[in-house]
N, C-alpha and C positions, 0 to 999 in steps of 0.2 A: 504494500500500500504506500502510498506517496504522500509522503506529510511535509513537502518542501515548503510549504506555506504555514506552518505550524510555529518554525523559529522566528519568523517577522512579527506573527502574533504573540509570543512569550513576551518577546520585550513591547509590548503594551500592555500587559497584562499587571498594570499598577495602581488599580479601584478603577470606579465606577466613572470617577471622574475622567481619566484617560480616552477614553472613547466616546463623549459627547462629542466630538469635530465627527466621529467616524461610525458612526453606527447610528442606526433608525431611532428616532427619539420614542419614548414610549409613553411619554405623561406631559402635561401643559406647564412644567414647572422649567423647561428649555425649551419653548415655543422657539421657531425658526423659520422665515420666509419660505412660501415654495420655493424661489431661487436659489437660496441658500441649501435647504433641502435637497433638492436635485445634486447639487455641485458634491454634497457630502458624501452619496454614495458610490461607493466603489465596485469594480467587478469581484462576484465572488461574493457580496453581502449578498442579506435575506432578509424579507421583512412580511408583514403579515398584514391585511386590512381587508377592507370590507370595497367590492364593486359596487360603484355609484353612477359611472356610464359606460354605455360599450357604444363606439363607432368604428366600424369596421375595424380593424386591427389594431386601434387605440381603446386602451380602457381608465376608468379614472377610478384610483383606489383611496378610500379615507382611513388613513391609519390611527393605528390606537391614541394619539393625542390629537386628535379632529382633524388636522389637518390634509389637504388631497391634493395628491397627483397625477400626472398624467404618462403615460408608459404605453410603447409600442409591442405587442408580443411577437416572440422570436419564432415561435409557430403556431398554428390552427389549432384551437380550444375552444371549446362552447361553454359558456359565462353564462350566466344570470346576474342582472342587476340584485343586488341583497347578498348576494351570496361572498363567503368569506374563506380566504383562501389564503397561502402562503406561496412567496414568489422570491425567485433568487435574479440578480442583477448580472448582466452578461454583458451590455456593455454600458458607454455612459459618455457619448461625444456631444460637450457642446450644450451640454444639459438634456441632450435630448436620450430619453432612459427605453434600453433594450431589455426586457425580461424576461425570463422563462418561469410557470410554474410548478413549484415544485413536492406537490400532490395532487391527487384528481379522486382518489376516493376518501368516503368517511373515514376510515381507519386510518388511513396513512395521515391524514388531515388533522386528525385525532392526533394522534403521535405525534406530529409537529410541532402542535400548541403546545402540548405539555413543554418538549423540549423548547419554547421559544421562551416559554414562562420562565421556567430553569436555567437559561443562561438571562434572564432579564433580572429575574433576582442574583444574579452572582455578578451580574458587570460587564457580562461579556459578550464580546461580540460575536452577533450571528452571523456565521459559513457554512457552508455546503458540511465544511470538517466539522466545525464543532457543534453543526447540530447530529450530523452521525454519532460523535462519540458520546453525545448523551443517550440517542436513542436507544445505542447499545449495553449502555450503562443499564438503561430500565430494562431492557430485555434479559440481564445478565443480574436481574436482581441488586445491583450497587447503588451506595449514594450517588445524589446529583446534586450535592449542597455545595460550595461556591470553593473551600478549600477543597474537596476529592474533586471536581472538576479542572480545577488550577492546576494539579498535582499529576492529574494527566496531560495534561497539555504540555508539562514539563518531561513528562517521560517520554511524550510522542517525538519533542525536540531534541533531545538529548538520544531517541533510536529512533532513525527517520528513516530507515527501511525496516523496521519491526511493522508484524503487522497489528492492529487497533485490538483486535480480537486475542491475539495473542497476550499483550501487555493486562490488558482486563482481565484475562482468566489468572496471571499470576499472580496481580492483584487479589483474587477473589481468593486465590487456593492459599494467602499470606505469605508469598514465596518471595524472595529477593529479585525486584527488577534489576538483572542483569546481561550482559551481552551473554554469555555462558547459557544462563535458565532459557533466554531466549529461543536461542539456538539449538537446546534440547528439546523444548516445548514442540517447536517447529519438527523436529526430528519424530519426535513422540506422532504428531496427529499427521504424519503422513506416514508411520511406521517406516522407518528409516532410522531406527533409534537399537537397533536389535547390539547385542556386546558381540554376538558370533561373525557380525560384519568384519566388527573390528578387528577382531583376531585374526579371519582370515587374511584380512591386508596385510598385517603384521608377519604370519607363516608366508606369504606368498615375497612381501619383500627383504626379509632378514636373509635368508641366502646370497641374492647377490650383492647386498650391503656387506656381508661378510668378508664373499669370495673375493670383491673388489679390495679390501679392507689389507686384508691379507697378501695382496699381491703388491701393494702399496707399502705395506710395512705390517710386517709379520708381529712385530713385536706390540705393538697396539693393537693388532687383532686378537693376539692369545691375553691382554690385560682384559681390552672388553668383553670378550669371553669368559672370563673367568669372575671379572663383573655382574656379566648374565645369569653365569648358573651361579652364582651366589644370591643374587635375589629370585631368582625358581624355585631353587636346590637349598638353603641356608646350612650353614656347616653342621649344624645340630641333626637337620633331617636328612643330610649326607650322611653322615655317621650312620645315624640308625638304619639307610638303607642300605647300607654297608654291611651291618652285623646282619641284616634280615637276609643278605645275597649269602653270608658266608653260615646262616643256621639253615639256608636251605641244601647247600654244597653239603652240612655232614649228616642230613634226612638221606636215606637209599628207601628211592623209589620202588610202591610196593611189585611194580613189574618184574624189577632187578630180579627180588626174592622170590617172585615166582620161578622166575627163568632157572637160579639157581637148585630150585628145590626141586621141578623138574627133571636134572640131568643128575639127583641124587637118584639112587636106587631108593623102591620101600623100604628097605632093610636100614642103608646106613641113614634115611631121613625121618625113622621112628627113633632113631638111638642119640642123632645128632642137633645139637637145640641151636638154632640160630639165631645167632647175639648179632644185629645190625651194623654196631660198632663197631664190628670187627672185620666186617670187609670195607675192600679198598675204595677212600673216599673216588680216587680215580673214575673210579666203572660205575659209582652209583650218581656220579653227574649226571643233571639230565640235562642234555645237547642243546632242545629248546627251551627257551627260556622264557617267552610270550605266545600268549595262547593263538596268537598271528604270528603266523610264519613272515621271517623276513624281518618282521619289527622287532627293538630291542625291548628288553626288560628296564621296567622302572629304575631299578636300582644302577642299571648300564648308564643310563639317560645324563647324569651329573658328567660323568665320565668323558663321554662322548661330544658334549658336547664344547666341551675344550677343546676338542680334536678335531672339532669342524673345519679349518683349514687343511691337515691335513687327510681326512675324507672327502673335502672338497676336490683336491688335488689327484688322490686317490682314484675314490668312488664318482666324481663326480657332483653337480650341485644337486642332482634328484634325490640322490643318497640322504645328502645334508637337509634339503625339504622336509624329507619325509622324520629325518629325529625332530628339526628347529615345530615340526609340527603337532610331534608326540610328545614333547615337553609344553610348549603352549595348553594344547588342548586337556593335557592333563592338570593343568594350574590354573586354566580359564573357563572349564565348561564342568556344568553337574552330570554327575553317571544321573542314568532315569532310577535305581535306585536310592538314592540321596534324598530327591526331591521333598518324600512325604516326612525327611526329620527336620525338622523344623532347626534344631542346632548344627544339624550338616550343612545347613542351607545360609545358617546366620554367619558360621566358620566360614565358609565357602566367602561372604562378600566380604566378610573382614580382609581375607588374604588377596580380596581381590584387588580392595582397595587400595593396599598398603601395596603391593605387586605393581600397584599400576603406578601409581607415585613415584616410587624408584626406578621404574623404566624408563619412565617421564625424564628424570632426572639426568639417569645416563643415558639415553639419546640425547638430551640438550648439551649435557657435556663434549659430546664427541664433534658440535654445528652441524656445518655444513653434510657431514656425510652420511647423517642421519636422519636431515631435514626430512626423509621422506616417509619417517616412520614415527614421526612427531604428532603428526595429524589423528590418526590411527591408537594412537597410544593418550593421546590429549583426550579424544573422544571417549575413548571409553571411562578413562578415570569423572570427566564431567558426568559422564553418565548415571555413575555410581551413585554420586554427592546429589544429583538431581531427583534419583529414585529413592535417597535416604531424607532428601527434603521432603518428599511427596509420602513418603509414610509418616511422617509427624502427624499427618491430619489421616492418611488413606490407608487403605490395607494395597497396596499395588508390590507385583513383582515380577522380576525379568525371569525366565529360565533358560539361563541356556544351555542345552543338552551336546552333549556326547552318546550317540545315537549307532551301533553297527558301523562302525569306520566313515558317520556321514556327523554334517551336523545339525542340529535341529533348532529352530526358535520359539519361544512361548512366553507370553504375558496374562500373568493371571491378575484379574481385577476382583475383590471381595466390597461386595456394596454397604459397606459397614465406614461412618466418621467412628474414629474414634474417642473423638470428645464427646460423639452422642451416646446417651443409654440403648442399650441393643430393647429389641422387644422382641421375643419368641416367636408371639402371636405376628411378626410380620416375616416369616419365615428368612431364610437367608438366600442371597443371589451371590452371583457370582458370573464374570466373563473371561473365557480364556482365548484369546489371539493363539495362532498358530503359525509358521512358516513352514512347511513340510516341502521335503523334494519333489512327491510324488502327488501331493492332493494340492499345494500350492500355498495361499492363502485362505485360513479356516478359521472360522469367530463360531466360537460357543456358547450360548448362556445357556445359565443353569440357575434354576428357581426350584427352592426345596422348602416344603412348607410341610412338616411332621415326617411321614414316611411317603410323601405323593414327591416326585422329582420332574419336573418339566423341562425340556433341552429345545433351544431352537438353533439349528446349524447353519449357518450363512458358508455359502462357498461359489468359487468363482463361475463356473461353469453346470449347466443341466448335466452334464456326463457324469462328474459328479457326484453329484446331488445323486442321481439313479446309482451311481457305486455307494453313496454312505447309507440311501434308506434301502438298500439289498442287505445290507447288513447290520441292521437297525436292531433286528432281532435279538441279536447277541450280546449286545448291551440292556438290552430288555429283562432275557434273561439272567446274565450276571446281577444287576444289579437288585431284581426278583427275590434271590437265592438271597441276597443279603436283608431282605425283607421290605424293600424297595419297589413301589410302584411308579413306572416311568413313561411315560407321554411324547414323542418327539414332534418337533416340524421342522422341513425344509425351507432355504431361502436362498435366492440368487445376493450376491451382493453388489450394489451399486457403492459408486464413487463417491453421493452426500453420506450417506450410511457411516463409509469407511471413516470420512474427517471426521466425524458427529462423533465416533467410540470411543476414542480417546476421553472426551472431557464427559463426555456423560457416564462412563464408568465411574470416573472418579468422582463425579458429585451423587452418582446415584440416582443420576435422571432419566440412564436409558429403561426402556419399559422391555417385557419379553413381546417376542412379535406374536399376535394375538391370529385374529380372521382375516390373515392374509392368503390370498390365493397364489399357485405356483404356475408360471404360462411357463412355456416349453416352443422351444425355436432353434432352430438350427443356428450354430456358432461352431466357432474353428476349435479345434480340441486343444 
């Protein structure tokens, strides 16, 4: 939104008195010549009165302190004498006044006056701008008293590519206007805020920052390196991975003993009692050490990844990909079993937090050659600080998953403030965002009022839709068996829908979708 006209207006923004040269008088205690009148408005003001004549494309309007003008409209309207209306000023040569009107039905009409009244008692002048940002103010439930409107009009000047709607809701949710919150917000309500983005930027360009790094001067690649897995890996959790590698090395795998006990005869393997300990740690190594072939073991991970130059060199940068990936993802994403402990989940953002700060850190230290993973590593840390703002008042949370060697995205929304008292009797809702590889973009609610469960699935495509209620069943089922009666509906999702779920989750205004019908059309898969 463009608020380039917002900073010319702050600095008039000094009482009531500053604006009688420049704004529509509204009461008989500043009477003013028509001429005078005329010359004082500018393009861009707005004013309000009552139609007293219409000739052809001139109309003559008697504004609130009796006095009338004369004004040419800028296009075709049909008027009634009597009738009261609100009008914005487009141009003004010479006295002679261009205008447009700027409602045509009751409601919108309605709405105007309010906001005319409201900037009349606060001082200020009426434009196209600040009669929006009142409108929206009353649409958004906020005051519209003389300092909260001051106080936007300052924030609007101070981010003049923010947009209006964005600034209000932070306002609303008591959140710090800042360029940061901003820029999350905005992230948030287009879903573009997911931590698994970031990460993968991060895995996709630490290699050839590395590889680069290294061939430049080997010796500040193995310090940053070691940098690295010191804030992944901490010496404390090195160590322990260390003793867990070397009590798995003296365990012999129960296969080993079979195989051994096997090539005993019955005779000497009723006589002979197998002590573990006693054979050779050697043989009872097991070869693989991750349950994916190919990949290393955690405990390898610290190791390795010091050595990334020379596997780079080696092995190649895929090689090095694929560890700078399995260390990331194992320090950035939740297993899907984690999710439902609530202290696995709390552990999880503390680390992630304080991980992301120190990455922060030592990429700004290194400048220029890290500049590329500053952005990446910025965003997600903001991200954190932003979703731990939005729980002071919300129940909201990111998940992001570690999913079969893929990644997965998810945001759960719980319709609960928490400065409000819960009431049973209003059962509980709940909304989860989804990013899936394979189903795409998937919005959940969930409304549970004693043991009845209500689900309405929004998803991008009819194809779809027909794969999730094919198997609608089975959730039926499971959730049956837990004593759970469940209800579902379909939805295609449109684009207003999508901006809307953001903020209406978190204030608890989206509703579940009720008697809506599902049409069916052909679209590209």
């Amino acid at each position: 939104m463009d608020n380039s006209n917002i900073g010319a207006m702050l600095s008039q923004l000094k009482g009531q008195a500053a604006y009688s040269g420049h704004s529509m008088p509204v009461s008989g205690k500043q009477a003013q010549s028509a001429e005078a009148l005329l010359k004082s408005m500018e393009p861009g003001q707005v004013f309000s009165g009552e139609i007293t004549d219409i000739r052809g494309s001139y109309i003559t309007i008697t504004l609130q302190n009796m006095q009338s003008i004369q004004a040419r409209l800028a296009e075709n309207f049909e008027f009634l004498i009597g009738q009261k209306a609100m009008f914005q000023v487009k141009e003004n040569l010479d006295n002679q006044l261009l205008i447009r009107p700027m409602a045509m039905d009751a409601a919108q009409n309605g709405e105007l006056m309010v906001a005319e009244r409201a900037l009349e008692a606060a001082g200020i002048q009426m434009t196209e701008k600040t009669l929006e940002l009142v409108k929206n103010l009353l649409a958004a439930n906020q005051p519209i008293d003389k300092q909260s409107i001051l106080s936007y009009i300052r924030q609007l000047a101070k981010y003049p590519q923010a947009d209006m709607q964005d600034i209000i809701s932070l306002n609303k949710f008591h959140m710090p206007i800042n360029e940061e919150n901003l820029n999350q917000l905005s992230n948030y309500k287009q879903f573009e805020h997911s931590l698994v983005k970031e990460i993968v930027s991060m895995e996709e360009q630490l290699p050839q920052v590395i590889e680069k790094m290294a061939a430049e001067s080997p010796e500040k690649a193995e310090t940053f390196l070691k940098d690295l897995t010191e804030i992944l890996y901490p010496k404390e959790e090195q160590t322990a991975l260390k003793m867990e590698e070397q009590g798995k090395e003296q365990q012999i795998p129960d296969g080993i003993i079979k195989n051994v006990l096997e090539q005993e005869s019955p005779e000497k393997r009723t006589d002979t009692a197998i002590n573990r300990q006693e054979l050779p740690v050697q043989e009872a190594a097991n070869p693989v050490k991750n349950d994916q072939a190919g990949l290393p073991s955690k405990e390898e991970l610290p190791d390795l990844l010091k050595e990334l130059p020379q596997i780079i060199e080696k092995e190649g940068k895929e090689k090095a990909g694929k560890i700078i990936k399995q260390a990331l993802e194992e320090k950035f994403l939740l297993k899907p079993e984690e999710v439902a402990d609530k202290e696995k989940v709390k552990e999880f953002y503390e680390s992630v937090a304080k991980k992301g700060e120190k990455l922060k850190d030592l990429f700004a230290s290194h400048g220029k050659e890290m500049a590329q993973l500053e952005k990446p590593v910025q965003n997600l840390t903001q991200n954190v600080k932003f979703m731990n703002s939005l729980n002071e008042m919300f129940t909201y949370i990111q998940l992001p998953l570690k999913m079969a060697n893929k990644q997965a995205h998810a945001d759960l929304y719980v319709y609960t403030k928490k400065k409000a008292k819960g009431n049973a009797k209003d059962g509980l809702s709940a909304f989860l965002h989804l990013d899936m590889e394979n189903l795409g973009s998937v919005d959940v609610l969930i409304r549970m009022m004693g043991q009845r469960v209500t689900t309405n699935f929004t998803l991008e495509t009819v194809e779809l839709l027909d794969f999730i209620e094919g198997h609608m069943d089975l959730l039926e089922e499971r959730l049956g068996k837990k004593g759970y009666s469940c209800s579902a509906k379909m939805m295609l999702k449109g684009s207003e829908e999508q901006k809307k779920s953001f903020e209406q989750c978190l204030t608890g205004e989206a509703e579940l979708y009720s008697d809506r019908k599902r049409f069916s059309f052909d679209v590209r898969a």
